[in-house]
ROMI-809513 format. One line per field, with one value per residue: residue in one letter; x, z, y of N, C-alpha, C, O in turn. Coordinates in nm, 2 decimals, padded with zeros to 4 digits, always signed. Atoms other than C-alpha are relative to their C-alpha. Layout:
BEGIN
r	A,... $
n.x	X,... $
n.z	Z,... $
n.y	Y,... $
ca.x	X,... $
ca.z	Z,... $
ca.y	Y,... $
c.x	X,... $
c.z	Z,... $
c.y	Y,... $
o.x	X,... $
o.z	Z,... $
o.y	Y,... $
END
This chain:
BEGIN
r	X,X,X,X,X,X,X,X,X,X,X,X,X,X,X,X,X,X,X,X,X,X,X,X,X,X,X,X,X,X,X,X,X,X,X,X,X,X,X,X,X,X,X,X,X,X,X,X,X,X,X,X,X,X,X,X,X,X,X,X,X $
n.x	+00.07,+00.15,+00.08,+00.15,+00.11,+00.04,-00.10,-00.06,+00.05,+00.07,+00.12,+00.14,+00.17,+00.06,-00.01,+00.15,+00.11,-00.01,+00.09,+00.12,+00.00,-00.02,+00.06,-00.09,+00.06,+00.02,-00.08,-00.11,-00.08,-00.08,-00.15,-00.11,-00.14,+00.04,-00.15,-00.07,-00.06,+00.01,+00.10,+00.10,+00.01,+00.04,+00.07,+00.08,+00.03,+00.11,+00.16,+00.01,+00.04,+00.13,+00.07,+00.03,+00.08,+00.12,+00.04,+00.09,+00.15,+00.12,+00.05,-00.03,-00.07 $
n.z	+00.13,-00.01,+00.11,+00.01,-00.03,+00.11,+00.09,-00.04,-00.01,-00.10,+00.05,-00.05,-00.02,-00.13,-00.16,-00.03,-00.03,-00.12,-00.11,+00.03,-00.09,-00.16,-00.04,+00.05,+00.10,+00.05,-00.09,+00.11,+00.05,+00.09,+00.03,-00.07,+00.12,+00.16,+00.06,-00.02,+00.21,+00.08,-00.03,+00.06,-00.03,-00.15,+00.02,+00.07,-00.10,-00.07,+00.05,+00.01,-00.12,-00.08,+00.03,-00.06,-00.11,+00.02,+00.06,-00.10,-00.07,+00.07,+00.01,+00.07,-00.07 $
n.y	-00.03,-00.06,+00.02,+00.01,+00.11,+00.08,+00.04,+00.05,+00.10,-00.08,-00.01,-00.07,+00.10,+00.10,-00.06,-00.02,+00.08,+00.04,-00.12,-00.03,+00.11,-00.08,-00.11,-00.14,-00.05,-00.18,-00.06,-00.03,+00.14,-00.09,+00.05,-00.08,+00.01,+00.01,+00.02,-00.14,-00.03,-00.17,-00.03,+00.06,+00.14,-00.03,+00.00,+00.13,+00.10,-00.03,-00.02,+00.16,+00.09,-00.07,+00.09,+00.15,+00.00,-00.05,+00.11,+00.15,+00.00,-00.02,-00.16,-00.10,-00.17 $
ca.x	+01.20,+00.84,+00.61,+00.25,-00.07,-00.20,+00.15,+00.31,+00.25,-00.01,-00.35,-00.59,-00.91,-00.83,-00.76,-01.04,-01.26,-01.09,-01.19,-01.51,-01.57,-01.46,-01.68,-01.45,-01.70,-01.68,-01.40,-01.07,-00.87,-00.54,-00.21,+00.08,+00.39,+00.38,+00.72,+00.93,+01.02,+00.95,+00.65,+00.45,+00.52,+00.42,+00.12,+00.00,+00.06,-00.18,-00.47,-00.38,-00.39,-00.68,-00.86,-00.77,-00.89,-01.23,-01.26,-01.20,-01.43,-01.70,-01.65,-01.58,-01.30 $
ca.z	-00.43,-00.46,-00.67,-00.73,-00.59,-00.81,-00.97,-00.73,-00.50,-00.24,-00.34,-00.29,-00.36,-00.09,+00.17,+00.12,+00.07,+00.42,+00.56,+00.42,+00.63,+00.98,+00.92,+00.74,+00.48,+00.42,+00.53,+00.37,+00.18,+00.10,-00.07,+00.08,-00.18,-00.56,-00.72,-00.77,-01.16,-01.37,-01.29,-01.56,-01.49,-01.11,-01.26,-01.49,-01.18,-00.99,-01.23,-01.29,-00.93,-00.84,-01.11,-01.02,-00.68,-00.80,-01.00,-00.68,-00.47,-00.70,-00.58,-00.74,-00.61 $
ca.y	+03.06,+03.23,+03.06,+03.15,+03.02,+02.74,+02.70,+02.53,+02.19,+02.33,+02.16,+02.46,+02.29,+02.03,+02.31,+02.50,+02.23,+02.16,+02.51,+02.50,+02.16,+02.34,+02.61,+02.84,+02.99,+03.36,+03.58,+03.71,+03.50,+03.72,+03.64,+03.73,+03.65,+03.62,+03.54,+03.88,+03.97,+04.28,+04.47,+04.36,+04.00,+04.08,+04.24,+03.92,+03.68,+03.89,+03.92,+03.51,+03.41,+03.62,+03.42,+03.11,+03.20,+03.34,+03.02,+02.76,+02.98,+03.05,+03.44,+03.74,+04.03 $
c.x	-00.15,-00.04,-00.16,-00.10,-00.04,+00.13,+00.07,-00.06,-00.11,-00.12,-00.11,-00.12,+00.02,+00.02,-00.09,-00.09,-00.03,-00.09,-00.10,-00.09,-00.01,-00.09,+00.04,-00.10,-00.03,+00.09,+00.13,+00.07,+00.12,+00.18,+00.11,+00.11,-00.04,+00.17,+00.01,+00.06,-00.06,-00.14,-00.13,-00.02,-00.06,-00.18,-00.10,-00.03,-00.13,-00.12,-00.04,-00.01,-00.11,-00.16,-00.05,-00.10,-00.15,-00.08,-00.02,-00.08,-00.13,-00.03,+00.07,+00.10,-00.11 $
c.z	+00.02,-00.14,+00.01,-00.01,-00.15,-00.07,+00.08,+00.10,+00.12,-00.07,+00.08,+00.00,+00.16,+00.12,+00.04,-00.01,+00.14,+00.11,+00.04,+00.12,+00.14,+00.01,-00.06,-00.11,-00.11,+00.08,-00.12,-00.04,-00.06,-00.03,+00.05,-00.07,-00.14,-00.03,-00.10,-00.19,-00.02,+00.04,-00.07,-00.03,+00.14,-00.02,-00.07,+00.11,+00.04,-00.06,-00.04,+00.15,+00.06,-00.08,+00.05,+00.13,+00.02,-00.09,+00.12,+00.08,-00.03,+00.03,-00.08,+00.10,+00.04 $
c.y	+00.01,-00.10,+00.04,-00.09,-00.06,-00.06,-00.12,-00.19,+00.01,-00.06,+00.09,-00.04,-00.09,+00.12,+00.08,-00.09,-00.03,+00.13,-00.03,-00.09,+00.06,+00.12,+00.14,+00.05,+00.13,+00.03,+00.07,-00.08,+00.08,-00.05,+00.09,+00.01,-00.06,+00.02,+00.13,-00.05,+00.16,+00.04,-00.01,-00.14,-00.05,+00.04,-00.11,-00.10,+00.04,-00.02,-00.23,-00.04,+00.04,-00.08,-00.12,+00.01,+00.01,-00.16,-00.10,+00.05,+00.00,+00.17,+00.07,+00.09,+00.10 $
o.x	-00.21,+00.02,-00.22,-00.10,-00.04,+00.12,+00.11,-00.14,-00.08,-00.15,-00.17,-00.19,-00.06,-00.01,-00.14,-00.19,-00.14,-00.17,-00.13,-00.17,-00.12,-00.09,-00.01,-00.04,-00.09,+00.10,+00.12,+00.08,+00.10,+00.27,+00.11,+00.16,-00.13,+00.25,-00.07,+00.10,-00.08,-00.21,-00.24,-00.11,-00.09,-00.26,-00.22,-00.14,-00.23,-00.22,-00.14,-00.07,-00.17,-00.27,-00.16,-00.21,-00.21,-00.20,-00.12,-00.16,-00.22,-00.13,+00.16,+00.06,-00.07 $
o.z	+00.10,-00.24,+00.09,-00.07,-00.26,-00.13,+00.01,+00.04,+00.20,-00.17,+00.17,+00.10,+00.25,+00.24,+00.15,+00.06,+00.20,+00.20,+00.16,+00.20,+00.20,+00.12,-00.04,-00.20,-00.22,+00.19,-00.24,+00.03,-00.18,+00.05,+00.05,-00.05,-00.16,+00.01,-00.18,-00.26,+00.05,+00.08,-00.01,-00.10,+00.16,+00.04,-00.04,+00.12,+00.02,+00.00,-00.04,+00.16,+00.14,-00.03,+00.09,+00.13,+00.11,-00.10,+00.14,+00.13,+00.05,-00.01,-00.14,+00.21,+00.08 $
o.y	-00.06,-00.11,-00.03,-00.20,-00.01,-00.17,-00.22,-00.26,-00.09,+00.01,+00.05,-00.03,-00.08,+00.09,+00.07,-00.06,-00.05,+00.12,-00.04,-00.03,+00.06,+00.17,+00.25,-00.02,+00.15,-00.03,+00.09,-00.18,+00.11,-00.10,+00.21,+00.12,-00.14,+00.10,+00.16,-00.14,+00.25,-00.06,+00.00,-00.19,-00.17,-00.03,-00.11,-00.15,-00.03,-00.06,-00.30,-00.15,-00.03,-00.09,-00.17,-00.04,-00.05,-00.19,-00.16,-00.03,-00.04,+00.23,+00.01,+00.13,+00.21 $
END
């Protein structure tokens, strides 16, 4: 079962906080699976996980 980032038990903050720590700072950050449904529930994930994302880095798409 797919679930989308942030939804599920994966704390993203602590893992990039962890990156960020090692040096990870800039680079690509890209999602690879998003839980499979109708195309415009495929499309809402996206524009919601790309938030979240933009919110714990502080960047922009």
């Amino acid at each position: 079962m797919l679930v989308n980032i942030g939804s599920g038990k994966v704390d993203f903050a602590a893992v990039l906080a962890r990156l960020k720590q090692v040096g990870f700072t800039h680079g690509p950050l890209i999602v690879e699976c998003l839980a499979r449904g109708p195309l415009e529930s495929v499309k809402a994930a996206v524009t919601k996980v790309r938030q979240f994302l933009e919110q714990l880095t502080g960047q922009k798409a």
